[in-house]
Structure formats: C-alpha cells, structure tokens
N, CA, C and O atoms as CSV, one atom per row, in Angstrom:
chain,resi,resn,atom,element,x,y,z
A,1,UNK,N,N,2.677,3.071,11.067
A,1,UNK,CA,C,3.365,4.353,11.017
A,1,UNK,C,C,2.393,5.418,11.493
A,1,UNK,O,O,1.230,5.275,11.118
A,2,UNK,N,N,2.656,6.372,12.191
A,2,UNK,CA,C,1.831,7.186,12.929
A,2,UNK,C,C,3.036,8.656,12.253
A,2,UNK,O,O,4.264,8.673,12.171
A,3,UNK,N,N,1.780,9.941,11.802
A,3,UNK,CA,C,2.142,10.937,11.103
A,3,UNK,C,C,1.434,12.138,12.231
A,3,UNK,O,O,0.378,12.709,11.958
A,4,UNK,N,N,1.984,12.323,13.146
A,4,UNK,CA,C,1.026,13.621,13.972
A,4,UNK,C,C,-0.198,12.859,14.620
A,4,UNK,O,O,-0.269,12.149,15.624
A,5,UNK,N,N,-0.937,13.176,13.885
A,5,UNK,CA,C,-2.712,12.543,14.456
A,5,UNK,C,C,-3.362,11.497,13.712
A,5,UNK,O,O,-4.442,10.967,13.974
A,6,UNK,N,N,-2.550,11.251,12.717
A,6,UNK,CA,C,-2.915,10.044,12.047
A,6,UNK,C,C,-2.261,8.805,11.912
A,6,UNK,O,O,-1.033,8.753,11.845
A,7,UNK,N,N,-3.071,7.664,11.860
A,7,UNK,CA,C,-1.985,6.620,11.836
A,7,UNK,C,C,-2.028,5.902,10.626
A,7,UNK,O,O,-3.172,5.452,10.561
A,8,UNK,N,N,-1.554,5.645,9.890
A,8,UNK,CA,C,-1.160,5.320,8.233
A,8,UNK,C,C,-0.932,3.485,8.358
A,8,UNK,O,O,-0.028,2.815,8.855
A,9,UNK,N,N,-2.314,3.083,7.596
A,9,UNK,CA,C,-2.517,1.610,7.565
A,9,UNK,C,C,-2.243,1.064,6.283
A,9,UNK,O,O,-3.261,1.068,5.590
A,10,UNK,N,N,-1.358,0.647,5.774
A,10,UNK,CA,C,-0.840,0.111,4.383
A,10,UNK,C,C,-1.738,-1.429,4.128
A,10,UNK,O,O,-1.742,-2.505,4.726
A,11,UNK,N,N,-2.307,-1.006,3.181
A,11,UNK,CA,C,-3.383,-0.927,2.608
A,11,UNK,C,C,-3.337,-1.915,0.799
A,11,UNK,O,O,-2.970,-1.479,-0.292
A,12,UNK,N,N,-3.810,-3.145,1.128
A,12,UNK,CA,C,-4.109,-3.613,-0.785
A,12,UNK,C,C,-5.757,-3.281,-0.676
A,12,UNK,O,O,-6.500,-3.310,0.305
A,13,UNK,N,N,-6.061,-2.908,-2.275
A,13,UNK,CA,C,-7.264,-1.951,-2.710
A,13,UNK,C,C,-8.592,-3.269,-2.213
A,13,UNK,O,O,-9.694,-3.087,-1.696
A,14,UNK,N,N,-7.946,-4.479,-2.608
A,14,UNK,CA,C,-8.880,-5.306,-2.869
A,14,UNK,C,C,-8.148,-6.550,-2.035
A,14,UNK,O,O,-6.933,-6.703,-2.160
A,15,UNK,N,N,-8.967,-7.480,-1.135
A,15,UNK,CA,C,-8.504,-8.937,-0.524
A,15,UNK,C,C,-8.755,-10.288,-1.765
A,15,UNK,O,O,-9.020,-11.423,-1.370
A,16,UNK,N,N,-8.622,-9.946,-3.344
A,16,UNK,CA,C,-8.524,-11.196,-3.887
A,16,UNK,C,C,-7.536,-10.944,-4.946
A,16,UNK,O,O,-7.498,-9.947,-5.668
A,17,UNK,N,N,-6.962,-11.672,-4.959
A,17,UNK,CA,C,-5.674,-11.094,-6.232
A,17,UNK,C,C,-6.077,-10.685,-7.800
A,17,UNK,O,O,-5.835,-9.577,-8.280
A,18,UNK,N,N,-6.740,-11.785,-8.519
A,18,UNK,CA,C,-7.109,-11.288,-9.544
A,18,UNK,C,C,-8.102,-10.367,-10.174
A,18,UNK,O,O,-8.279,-10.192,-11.380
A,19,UNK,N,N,-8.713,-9.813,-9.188
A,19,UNK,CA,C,-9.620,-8.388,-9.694
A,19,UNK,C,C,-9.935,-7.518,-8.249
A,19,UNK,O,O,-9.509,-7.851,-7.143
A,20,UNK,N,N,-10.590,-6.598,-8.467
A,20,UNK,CA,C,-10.637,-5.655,-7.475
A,20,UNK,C,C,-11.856,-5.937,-6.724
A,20,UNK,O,O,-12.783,-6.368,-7.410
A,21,UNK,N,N,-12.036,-5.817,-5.681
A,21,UNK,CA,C,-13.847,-6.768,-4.744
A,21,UNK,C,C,-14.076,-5.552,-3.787
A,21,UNK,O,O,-14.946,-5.509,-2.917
A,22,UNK,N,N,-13.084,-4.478,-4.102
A,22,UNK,CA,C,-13.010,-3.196,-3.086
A,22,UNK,C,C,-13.192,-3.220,-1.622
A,22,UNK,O,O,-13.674,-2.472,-0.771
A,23,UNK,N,N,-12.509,-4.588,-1.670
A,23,UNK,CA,C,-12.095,-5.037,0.009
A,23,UNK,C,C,-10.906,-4.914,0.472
A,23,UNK,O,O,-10.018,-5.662,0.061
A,24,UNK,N,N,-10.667,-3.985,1.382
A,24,UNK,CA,C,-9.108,-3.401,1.864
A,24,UNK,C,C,-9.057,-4.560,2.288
A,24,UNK,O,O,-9.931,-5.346,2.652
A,25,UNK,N,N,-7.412,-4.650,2.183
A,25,UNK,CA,C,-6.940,-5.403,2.809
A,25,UNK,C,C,-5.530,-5.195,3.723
A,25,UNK,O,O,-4.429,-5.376,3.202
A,26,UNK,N,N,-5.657,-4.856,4.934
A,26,UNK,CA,C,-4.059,-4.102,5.386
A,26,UNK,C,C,-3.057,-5.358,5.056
A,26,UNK,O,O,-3.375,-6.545,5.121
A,27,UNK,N,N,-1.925,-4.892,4.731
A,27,UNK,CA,C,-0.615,-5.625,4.700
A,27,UNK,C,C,-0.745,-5.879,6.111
A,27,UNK,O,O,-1.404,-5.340,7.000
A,28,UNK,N,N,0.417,-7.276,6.063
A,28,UNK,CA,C,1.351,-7.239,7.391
A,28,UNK,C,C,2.324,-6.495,7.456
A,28,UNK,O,O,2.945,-6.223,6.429
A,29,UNK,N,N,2.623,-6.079,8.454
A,29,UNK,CA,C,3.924,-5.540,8.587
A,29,UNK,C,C,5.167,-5.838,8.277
A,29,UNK,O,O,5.595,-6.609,9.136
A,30,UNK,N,N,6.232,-5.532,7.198
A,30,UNK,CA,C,7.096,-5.974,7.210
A,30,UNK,C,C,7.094,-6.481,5.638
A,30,UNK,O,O,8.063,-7.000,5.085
A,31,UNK,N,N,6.027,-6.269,5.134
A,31,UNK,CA,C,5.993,-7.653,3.536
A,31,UNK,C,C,6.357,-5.924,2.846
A,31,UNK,O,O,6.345,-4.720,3.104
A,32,UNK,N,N,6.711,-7.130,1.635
A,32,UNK,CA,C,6.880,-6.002,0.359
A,32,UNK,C,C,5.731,-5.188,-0.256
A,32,UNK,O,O,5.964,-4.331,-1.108
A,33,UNK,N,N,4.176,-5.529,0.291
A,33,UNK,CA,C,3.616,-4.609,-0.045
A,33,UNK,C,C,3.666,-3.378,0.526
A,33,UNK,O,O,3.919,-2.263,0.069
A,34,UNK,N,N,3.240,-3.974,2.135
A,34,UNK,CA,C,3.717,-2.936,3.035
A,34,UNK,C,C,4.545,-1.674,2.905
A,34,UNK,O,O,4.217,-0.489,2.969
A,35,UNK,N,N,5.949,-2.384,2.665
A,35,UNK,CA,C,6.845,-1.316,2.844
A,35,UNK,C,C,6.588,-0.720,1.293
A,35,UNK,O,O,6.499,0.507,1.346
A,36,UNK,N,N,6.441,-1.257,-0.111
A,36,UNK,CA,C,6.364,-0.430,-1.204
A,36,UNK,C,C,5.129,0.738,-0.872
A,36,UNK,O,O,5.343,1.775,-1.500
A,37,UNK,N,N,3.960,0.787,-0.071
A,37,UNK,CA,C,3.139,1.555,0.279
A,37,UNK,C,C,3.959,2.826,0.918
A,37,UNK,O,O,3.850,3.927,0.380
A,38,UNK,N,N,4.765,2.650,2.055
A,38,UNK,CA,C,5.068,3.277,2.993
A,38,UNK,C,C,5.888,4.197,1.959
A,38,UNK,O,O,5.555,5.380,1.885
A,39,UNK,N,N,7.212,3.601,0.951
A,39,UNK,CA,C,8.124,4.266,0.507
A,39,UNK,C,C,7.688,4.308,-0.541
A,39,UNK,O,O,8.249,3.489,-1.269
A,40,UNK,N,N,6.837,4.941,-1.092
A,40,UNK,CA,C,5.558,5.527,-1.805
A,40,UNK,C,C,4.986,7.024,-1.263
A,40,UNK,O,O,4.988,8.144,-1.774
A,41,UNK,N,N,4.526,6.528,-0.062
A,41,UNK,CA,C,4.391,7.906,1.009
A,41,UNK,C,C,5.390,8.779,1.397
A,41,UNK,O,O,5.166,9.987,1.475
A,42,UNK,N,N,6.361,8.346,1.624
A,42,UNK,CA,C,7.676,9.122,2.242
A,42,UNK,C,C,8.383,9.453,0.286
A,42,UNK,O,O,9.278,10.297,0.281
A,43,UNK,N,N,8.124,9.029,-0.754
A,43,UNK,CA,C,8.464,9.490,-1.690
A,43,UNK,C,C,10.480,8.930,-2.227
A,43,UNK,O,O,11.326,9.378,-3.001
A,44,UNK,N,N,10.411,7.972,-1.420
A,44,UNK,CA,C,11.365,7.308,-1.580
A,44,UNK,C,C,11.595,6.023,-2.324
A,44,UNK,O,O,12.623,5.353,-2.424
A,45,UNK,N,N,9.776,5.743,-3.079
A,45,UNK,CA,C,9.874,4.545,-3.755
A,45,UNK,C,C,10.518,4.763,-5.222
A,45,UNK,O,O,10.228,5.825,-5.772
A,46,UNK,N,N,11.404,3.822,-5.944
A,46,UNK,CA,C,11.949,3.550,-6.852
A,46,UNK,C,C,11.511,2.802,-7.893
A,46,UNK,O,O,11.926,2.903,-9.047
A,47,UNK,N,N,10.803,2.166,-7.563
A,47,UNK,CA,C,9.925,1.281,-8.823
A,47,UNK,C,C,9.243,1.511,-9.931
A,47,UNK,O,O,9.305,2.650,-10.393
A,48,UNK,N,N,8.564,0.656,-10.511
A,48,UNK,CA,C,7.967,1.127,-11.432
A,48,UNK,C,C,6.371,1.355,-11.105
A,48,UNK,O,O,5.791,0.491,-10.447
A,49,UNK,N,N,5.471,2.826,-11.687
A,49,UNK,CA,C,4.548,2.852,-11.460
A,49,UNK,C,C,3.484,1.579,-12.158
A,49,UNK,O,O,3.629,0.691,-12.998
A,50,UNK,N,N,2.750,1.902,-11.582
A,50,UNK,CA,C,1.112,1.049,-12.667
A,50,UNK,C,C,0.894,2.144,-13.807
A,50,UNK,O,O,0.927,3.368,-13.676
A,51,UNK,N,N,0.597,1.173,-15.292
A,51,UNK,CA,C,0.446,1.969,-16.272
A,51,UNK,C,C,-1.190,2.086,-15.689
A,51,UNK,O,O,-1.830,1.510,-14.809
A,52,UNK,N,N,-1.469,3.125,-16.661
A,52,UNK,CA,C,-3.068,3.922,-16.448
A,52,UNK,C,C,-3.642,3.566,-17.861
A,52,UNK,O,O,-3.380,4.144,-18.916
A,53,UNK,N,N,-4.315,2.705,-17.707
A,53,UNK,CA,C,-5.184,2.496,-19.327
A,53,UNK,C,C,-6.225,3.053,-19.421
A,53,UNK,O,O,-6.876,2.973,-20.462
C-alpha cells in the first residue's frame, strides 16, 4: 500500500511465534495478518484489541 511518499509494509513485530526476537517480519500479501494490519491503519478493523498487561 503506498500513502503519498510512503509505502506501508505490513509488518509481524517478531519472525518466531512464541516470543518476540524483534525480527520484523513483513506479511505476505493477502494473509490475515496482512490485511488485519492494513484495516487497523485505515481504522476499519473490527476485532479484538491485545490486552496490555
């Protein structure tokens, strides 16, 4: 997705599932992370947030 001058790379925090290694990892295009990122940004996501402990 490209916003003006930027181009918006959907993004997991970390490349290992069970803890954080603070290794991006871009989605593919098209998966449910992906798009929950995108409609997140555009403010159209519906889900449930992450609780904050």
């Amino acid at each position: 997705m490209t916003l003006g001058e930027l181009s918006i790379v959907p993004c997991n925090v970390s490349s290992v599932p069970d803890r954080n290694n603070f290794q991006p990892m871009p989605y593919e295009t098209g998966t449910e992370g992906y798009e929950r990122v995108l409609q997140k940004l555009d403010g159209s996501w519906a889900g449930p947030d992450l609780p904050i402990q």
